[in-house]
N, C-alpha and C positions, 0 to 999 in steps of 0.2 A: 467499483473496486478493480485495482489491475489484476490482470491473472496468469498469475506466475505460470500455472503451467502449461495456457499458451506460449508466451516469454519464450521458453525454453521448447517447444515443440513437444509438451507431454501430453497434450490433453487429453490422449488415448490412456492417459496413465492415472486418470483423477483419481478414480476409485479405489485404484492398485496401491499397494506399499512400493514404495522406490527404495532401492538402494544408493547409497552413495555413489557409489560409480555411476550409475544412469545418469541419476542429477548432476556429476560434475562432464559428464561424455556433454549431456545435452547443451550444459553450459558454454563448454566450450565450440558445440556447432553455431552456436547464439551466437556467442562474441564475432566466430570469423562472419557468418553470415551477415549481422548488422552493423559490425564495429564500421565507423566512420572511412576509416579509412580505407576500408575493401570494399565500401560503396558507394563513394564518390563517384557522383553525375550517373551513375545505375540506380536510381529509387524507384524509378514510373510511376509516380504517383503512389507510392503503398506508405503505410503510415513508418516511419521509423522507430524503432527499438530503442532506447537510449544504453548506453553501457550500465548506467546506474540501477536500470529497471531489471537488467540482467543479473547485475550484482543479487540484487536484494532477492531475486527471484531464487536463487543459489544459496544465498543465507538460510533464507526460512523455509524453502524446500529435501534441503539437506538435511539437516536438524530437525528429528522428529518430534521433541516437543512444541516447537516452532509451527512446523507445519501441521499437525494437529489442530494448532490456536488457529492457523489460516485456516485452514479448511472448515473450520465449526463461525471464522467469518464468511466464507464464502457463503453459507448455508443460509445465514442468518440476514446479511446485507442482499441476497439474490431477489428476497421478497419486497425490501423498498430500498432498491439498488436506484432504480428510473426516478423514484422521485429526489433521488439528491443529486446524481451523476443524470445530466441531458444532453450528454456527447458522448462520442466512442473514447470507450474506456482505454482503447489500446492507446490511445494518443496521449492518454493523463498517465503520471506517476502519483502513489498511492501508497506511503508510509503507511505500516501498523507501529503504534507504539502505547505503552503503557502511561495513564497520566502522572505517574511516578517519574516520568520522565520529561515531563513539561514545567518550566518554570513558573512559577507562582510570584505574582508583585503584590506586596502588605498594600502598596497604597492607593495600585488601581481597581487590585481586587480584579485582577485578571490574570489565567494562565497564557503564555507565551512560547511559540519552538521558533527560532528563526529558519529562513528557507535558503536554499544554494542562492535563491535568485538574489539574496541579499536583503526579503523583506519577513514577511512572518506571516506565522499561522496565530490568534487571536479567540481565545475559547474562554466566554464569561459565564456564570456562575447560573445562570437563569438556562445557557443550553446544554450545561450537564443536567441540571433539575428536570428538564424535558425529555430528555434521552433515559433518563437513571433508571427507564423499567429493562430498558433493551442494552447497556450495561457499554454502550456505543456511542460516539460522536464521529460524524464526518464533517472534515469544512474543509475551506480551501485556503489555499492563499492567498494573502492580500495583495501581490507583486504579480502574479502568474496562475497556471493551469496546475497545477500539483494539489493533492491533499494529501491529506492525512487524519488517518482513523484510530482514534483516541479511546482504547479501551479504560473502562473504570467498573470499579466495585460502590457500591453504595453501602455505607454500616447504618445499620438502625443505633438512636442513641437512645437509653435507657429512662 
């Protein structure tokens, strides 16, 4: 899972309440510090930051309902983080999203989100049923290094 409050330089801040203004000050040192075009041909080798990761890191740490749901993922993905993610996380970007927000096909009987890269993330019916105790899906995408963590509810039927 990416970690936002790496991202932005909070990690002294996990456990703390943030204010808005921190989360957008932090923000904004992120962007100059990584944005592309203030480090061009200066990387030495460090992983790069994407603006996008920056973005989302901003969204959902801003937003204390938001960030709340991150952090009770953090908790929860920390324990079998390694066996789905086997690379450095900073290098991967890492959607949360709600399966309310994933497209559903009648005919393949398949959920579907397409990716920036142009190709898609791919989530059938047998790996929510495997996940449905932990209420969680990660996968990847089929084009690239990106995932995406696909919260759901399971309803018992009567």
């Amino acid at each position: 899972m990416c970690d936002y409050y790496a991202i932005l330089g909070l990690e002294h801040k996990r456990s703390e309440s943030l204010s808005a203004r921190e989360v957008k000050d932090a923000y904004r040192r992120s962007l100059l510090q990584y944005h592309p075009d203030k480090t061009q041909g200066n990387r030495n080798g460090d992983a790069a930051i994407s603006v996008d990761q920056m973005a989302a890191a901003y969204r959902v740490l801003v937003d204390p309902g938001l960030k709340a749901e991150y952090d009770r993922g953090l908790q929860r993905s920390s324990s079998h983080a390694s066996s789905h993610l086997h690379h450095d996380d900073s290098r991967t970007g890492m959607e949360i999203v709600d399966l309310d927000t994933v497209a559903f096909d009648e005919q393949t009987q398949l959920w579907s989100r397409a990716c920036r890269c142009g190709s898609a993330f791919i989530i059938t019916e047998h790996q929510l049923e495997k996940n449905a105790e932990q209420g969680e899906l990660i996968v990847s995408c089929d084009g690239c290094s990106l995932w995406l963590m696909i919260l759901f509810n399971t309803e018992d039927t009567p």
